[in-house]
C-alpha positions as MATLAB code, in Angstrom:
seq = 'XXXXXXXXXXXXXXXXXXXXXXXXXXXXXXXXXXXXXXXXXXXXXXXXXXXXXXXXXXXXXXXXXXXXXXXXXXXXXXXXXXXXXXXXXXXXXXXXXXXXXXXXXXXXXXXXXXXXXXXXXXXXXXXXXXXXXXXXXXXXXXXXXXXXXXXXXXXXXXXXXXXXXXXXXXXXXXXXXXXXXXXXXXXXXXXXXXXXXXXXXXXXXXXXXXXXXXXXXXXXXXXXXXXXXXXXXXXXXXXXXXXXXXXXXXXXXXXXXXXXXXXXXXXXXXXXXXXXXXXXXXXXXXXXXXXXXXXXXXXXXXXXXXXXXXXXXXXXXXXXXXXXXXXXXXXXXXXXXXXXXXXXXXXXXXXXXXXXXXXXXXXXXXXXXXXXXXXXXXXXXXXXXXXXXXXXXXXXXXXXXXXXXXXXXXXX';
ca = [
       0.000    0.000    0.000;
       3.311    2.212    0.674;
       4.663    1.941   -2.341;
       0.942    2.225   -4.523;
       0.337    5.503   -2.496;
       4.044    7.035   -2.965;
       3.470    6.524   -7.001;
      -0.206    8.117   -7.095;
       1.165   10.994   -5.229;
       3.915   11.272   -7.440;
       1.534   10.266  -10.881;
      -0.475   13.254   -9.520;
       2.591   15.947   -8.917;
       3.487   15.278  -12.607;
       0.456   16.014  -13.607;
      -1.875   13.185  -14.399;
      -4.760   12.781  -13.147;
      -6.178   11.385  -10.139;
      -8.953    8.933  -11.584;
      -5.711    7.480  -12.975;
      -3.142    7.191   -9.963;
      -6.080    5.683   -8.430;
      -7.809    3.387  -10.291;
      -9.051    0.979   -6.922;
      -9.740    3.794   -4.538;
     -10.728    2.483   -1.254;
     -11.795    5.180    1.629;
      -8.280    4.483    3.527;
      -6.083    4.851    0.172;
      -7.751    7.640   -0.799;
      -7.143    9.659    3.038;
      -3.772    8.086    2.878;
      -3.325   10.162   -0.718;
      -5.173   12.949    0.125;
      -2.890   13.373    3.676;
       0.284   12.637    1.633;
      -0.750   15.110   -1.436;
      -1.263   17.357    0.635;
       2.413   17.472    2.928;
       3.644   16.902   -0.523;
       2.309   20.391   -1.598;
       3.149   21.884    1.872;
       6.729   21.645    0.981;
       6.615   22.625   -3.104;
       8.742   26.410   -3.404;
       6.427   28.901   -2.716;
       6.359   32.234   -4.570;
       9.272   34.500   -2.419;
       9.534   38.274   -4.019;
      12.581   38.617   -2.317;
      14.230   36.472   -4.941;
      13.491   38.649   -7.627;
      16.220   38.565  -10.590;
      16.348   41.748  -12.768;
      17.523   41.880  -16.693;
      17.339   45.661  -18.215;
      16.625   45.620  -21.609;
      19.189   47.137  -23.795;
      16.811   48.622  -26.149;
      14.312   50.994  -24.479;
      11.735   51.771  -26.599;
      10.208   55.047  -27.080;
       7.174   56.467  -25.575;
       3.904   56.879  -27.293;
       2.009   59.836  -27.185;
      -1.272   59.868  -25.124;
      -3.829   60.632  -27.874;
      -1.782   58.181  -30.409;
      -2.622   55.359  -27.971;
      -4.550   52.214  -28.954;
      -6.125   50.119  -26.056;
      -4.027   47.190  -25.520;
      -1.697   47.638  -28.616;
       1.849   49.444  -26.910;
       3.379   47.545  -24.675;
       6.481   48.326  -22.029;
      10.623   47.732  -22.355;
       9.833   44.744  -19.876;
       7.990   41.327  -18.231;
       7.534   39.606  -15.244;
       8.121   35.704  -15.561;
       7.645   33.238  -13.151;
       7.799   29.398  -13.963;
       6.097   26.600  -11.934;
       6.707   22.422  -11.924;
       4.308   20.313   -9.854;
       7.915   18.611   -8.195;
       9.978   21.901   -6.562;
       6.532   24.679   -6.866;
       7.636   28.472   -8.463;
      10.668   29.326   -9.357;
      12.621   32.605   -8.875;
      10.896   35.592  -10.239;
      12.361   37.489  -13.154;
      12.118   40.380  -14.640;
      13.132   40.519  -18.241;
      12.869   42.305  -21.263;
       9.761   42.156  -23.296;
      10.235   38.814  -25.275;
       8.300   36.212  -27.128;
       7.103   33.069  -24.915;
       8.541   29.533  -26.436;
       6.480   26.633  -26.249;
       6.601   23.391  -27.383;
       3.651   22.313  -29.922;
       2.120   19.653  -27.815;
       1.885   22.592  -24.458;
      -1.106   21.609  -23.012;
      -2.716   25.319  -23.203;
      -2.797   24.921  -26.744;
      -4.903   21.934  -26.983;
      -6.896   22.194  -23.605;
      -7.059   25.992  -22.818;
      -5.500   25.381  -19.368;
      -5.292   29.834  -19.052;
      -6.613   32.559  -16.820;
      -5.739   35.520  -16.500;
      -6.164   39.264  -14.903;
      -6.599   42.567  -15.790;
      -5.891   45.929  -13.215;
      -4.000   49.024  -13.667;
      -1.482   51.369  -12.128;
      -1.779   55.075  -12.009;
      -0.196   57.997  -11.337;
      -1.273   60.768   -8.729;
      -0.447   64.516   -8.655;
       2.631   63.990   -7.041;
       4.208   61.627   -8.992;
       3.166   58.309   -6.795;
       2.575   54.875   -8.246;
      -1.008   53.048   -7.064;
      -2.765   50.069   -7.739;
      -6.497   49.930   -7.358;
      -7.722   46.591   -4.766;
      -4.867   44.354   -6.106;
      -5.570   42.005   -3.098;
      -9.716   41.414   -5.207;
      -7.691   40.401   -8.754;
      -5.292   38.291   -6.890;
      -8.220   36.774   -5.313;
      -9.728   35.880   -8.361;
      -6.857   34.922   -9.993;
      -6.710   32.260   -7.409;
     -10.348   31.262   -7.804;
      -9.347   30.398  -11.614;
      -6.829   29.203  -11.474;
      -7.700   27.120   -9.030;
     -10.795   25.561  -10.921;
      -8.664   24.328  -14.182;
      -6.231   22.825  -12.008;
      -3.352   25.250  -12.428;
      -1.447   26.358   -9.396;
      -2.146   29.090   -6.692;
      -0.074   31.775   -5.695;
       0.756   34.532   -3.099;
      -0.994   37.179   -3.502;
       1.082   39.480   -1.536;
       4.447   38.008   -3.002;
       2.884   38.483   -6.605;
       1.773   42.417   -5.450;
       4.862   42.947   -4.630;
       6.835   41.481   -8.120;
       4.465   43.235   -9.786;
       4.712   46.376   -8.071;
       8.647   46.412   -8.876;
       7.581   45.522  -12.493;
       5.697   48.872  -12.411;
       8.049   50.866  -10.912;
      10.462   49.710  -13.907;
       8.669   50.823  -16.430;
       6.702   53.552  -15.164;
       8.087   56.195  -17.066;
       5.453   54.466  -19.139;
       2.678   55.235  -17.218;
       0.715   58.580  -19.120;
       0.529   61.710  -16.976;
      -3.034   62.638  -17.993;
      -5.692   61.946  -15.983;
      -7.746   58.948  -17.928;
      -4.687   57.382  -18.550;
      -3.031   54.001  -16.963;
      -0.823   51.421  -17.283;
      -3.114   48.390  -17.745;
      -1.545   45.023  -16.246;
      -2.271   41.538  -17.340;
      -1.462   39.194  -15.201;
      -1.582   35.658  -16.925;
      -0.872   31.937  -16.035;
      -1.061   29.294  -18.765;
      -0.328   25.307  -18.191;
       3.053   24.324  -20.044;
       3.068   20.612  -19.733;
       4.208   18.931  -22.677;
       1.646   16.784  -23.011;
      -1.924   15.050  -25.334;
      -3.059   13.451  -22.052;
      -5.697   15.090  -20.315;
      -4.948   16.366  -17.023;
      -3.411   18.902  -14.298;
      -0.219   20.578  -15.905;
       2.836   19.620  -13.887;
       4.313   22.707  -15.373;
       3.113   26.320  -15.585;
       4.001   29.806  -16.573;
       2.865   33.273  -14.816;
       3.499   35.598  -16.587;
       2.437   39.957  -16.441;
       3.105   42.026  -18.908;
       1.432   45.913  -18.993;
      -0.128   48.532  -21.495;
      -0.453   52.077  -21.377;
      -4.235   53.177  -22.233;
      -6.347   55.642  -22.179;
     -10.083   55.142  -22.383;
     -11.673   51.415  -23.703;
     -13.708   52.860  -26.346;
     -12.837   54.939  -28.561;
     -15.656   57.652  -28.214;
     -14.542   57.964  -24.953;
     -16.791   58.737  -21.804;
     -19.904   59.041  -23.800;
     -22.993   56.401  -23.732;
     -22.711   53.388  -25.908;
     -25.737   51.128  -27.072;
     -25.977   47.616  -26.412;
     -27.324   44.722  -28.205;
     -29.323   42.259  -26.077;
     -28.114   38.602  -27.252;
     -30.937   36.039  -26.944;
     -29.125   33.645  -29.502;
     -26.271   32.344  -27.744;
     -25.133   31.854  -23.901;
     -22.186   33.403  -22.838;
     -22.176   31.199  -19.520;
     -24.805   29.316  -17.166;
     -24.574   28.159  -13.492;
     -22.399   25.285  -12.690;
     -19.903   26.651  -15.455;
     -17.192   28.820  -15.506;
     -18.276   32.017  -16.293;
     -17.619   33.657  -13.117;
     -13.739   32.549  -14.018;
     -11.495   34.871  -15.616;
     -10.737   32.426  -18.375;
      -9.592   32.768  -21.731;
     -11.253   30.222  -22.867;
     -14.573   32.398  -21.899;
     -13.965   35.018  -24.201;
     -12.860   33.982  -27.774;
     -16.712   32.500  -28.427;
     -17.932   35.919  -27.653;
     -15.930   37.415  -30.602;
     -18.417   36.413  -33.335;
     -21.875   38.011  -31.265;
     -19.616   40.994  -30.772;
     -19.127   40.961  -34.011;
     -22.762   40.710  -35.473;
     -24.142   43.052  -32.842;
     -21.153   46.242  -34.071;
     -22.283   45.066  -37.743;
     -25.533   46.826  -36.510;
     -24.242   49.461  -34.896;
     -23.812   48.292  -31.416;
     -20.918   48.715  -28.852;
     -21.410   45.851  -27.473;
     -23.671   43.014  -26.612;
     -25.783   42.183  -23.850;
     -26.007   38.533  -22.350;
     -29.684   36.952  -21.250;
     -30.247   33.795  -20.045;
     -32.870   31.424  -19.628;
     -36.335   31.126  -21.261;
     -36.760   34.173  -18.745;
     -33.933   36.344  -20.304;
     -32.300   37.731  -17.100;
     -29.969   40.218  -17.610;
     -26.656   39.295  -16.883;
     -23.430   41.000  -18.282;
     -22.158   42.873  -20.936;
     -19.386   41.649  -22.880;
     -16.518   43.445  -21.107;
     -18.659   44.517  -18.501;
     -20.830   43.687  -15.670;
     -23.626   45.830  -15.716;
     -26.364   48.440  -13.530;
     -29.858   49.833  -13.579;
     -31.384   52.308  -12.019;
     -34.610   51.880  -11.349;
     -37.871   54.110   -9.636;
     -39.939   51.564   -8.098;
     -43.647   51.444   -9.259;
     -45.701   51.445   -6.036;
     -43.269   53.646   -3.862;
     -40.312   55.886   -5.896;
     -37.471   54.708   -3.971;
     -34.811   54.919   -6.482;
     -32.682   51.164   -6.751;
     -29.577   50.354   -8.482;
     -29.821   46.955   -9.308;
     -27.080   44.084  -10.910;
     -27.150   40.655  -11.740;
     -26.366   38.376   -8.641;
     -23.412   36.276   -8.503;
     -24.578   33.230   -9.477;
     -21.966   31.581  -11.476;
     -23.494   33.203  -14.847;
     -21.293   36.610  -14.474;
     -17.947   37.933  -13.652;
     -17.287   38.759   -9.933;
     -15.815   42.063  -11.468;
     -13.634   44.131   -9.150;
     -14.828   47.128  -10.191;
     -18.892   46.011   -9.798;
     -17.948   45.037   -6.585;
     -16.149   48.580   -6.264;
     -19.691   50.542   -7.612;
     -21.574   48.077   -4.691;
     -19.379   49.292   -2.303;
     -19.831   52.766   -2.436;
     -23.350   52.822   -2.885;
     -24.069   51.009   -0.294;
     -21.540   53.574    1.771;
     -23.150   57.039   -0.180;
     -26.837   55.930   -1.819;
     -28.874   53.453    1.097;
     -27.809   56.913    3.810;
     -29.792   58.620    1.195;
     -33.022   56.497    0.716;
     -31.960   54.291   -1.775;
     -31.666   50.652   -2.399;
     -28.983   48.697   -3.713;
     -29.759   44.923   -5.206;
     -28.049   42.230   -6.472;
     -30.819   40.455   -8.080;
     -32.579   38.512  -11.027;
     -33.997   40.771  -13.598;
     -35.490   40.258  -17.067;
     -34.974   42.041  -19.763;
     -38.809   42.546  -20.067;
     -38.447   44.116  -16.473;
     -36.100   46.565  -17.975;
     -38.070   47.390  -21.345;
     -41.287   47.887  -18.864;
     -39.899   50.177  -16.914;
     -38.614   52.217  -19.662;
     -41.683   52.302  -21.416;
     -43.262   53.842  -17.764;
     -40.281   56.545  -17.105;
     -38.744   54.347  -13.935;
     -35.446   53.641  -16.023;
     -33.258   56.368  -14.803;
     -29.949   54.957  -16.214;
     -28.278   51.861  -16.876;
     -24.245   51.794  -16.831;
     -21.509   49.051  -17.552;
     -18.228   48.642  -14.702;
     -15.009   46.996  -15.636;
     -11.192   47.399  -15.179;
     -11.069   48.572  -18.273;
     -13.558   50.945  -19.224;
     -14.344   51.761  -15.641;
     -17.830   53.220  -15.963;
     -19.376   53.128  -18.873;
     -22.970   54.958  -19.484;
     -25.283   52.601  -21.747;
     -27.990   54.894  -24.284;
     -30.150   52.173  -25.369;
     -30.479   48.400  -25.508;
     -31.854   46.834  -28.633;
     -34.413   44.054  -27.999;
     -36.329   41.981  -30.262;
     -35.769   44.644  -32.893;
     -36.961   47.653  -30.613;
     -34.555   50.062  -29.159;
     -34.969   50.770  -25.282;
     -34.340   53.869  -23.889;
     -32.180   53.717  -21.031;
     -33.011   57.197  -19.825;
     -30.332   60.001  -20.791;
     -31.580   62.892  -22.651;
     -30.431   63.403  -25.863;
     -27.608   65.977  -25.080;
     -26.616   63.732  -22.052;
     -23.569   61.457  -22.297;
     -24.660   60.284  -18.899;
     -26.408   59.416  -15.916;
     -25.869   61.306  -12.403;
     -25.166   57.896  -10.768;
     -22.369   56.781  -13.709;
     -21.049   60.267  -13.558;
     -20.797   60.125   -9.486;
     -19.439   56.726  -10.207;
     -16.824   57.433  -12.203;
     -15.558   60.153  -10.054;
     -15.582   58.546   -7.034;
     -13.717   55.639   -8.360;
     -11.262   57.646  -10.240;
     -10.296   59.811   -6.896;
      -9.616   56.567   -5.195;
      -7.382   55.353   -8.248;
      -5.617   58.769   -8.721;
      -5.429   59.843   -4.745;
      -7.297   62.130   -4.623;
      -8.941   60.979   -1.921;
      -7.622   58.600    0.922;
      -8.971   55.398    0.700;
      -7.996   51.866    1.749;
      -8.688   50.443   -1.373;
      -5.231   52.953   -3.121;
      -2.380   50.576   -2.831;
       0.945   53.159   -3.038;
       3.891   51.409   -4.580;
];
């Protein structure tokens, strides 16, 4: 029984699967595995920032003028790389220049999507200082997805604090002008050389960052939505509250067909009862007057497995719940139909609806198309938006830029 339960453990650390170390479970093999698997973990490497190895590049590249900025298409002199094996845990941290990833053609992310990633930014205050917005929430989540396709955890303090030296590097980078970030993209992919199905015994975080300015390219103005009835971006049970690639690519071709009709973006529903869920970069909010009484609500989608636990959405939660309910109002995280919405619009009791995301931060929505009608989500025609996006925006924005002292501003 010794010498079955040292090879599962070891089948396992090399990254096969369980089902297959163990192909007689019995209850007592199966605690004797799970006790040994686990001491065996206990003593992998773990992530230590004060190891960090630094190569300058030798080729700085020049900086890119604000306005001449493309989301997501400049990128900085340099990475942070960070390998992982399922035998010794991470390795040392490095930072290195900006380089090209090599991979061998049987690398399990290519063929099973074994990827999740991150995205937050750093900015710049008025004097100069570096902060990062709630890094502690994305390297939460980064654990949570990682986690569920079998790739490695990390320390999320350790990683903070590789990335915040990764920053500081290259954050000449980082635009002046308020709007303007350094966008970071945290990513870990399985590297296992492998056809088998199973957890990768080798892995690969990587970060690598983006000066931006604003997601769309109107800017802060109001965008209009598609709703999407034809296809299901996630459902409960799956993995669509997981930052995963794997989430995103078969949203491209929706995307797609809704800005062939003149739409920003699309808007999920699900069910038979076409609840409102998220936008496709976005998590969305509606404000609503209630019917019967007038309290004003700003309602989102719960978390219920069928949308993103966004940091930002949780951010816009937060401080309503700390600025709006002292002023009458409700705040909801609940189940709402699209019918709901188009109702209420039709009666005057949609004051606004808004997107939230780390990339476009708050984004004011104009109308939703539905079953070939456009709703009105309440902005008058000279309005680019609501008071509750607007507020939004600027409340999150002082936090991000210091203007105002808040314990969610991480100084580097």
């Amino acid at each position: 029984m010794k010498s079955f339960h040292r090879l599962a453990c070891r089948k396992v650390l090399n990254g096969f699967p369980v089902s297959r170390a163990l192909p007689f479970q019995t209850p007592t093999a199966t605690r004797l595995w799970q006790r040994s698997y686990s001491t065996a973990a206990s003593q992998l490497a773990a992530l230590d920032a004060s190891k960090l190895s630094v190569t300058k590049t030798s080729t700085p590249k020049e900086i890119t003028s604000p306005k001449d900025l493309v989301f997501g298409k400049t990128f900085t002199d340099h990475m942070l790389s960070i390998e992982w094996n399922a035998e010794s845990g991470w390795d040392t941290p490095r930072i290195v220049p900006y380089q090209n990833l090599s991979l061998d053609p049987s690398a399990c992310v290519l063929h099973y999507a074994f990827e999740c990633f991150e995205g937050m930014k750093a900015y710049k205050d008025s004097n100069g200082e570096i902060r990062l917005f709630r890094p502690n929430k994305n390297m939460e989540r980064l654990n949570k997805s990682s986690s569920r396709i079998a790739l490695p955890t990390v320390d999320g303090e350790a990683l903070t604090k590789l990335i915040g030296e990764f920053v500081k590097l290259d954050s000449r980078f980082i635009p002046n002008s308020r709007g303007y970030s350094l966008y970071l993209r945290p990513t870990m992919i399985g590297t296992q050389n492998t056809l088998g199905v199973g957890p990768p015994g080798s892995a690969l975080l990587f970060v690598i960052a983006s000066p931006v300015g604003p997601y769309y390219a109107t800017g802060f103005k109001a965008i209009s939505l598609e709703a999407t009835d034809y296809a299901v971006r996630a459902w409960p049970g799956g993995v669509g509250d997981k930052k995963l690639g794997a989430n995103y690519a078969p949203c491209v071709v929706p995307q797609l067909n809704a800005a062939s009709r003149g739409f920003q973006q699309n808007l999920w529903l699900f069910g038979e009862e076409e609840y409102v869920t998220e936008v496709g970069t976005m998590n969305l909010f509606m404000v609503l007057k209630d019917k019967e009484t007038g309290q004003k609500e700003l309602v989102t989608a719960p978390l219920d497995g069928t949308i993103l636990e966004g940091v930002t959405r949780d951010s816009v939660l937060g401080l309503a719940r700390e600025r709006l309910t002292p002023k009458g109002w409700k705040v909801s995280e609940r189940k709402i139909k699209m019918s709901e919405l188009a109702e209420a619009s039709s009666e005057g009791r949609l004051l606004e609806v808004f997107g939230s995301g780390t990339a476009a931060i708050v984004s004011p929505v104009r109308s939703i198309s539905y079953r070939g009608q456009l709703v009105d989500c309440g902005l008058k025609t000279e309005e680019e938006a609501g008071e509750i996006a607007l507020n939004m925006k600027n409340w999150i924005e002082g936090i991000q830029y210091g203007d105002e002292a808040h314990p969610w501003s991480y100084v580097l």
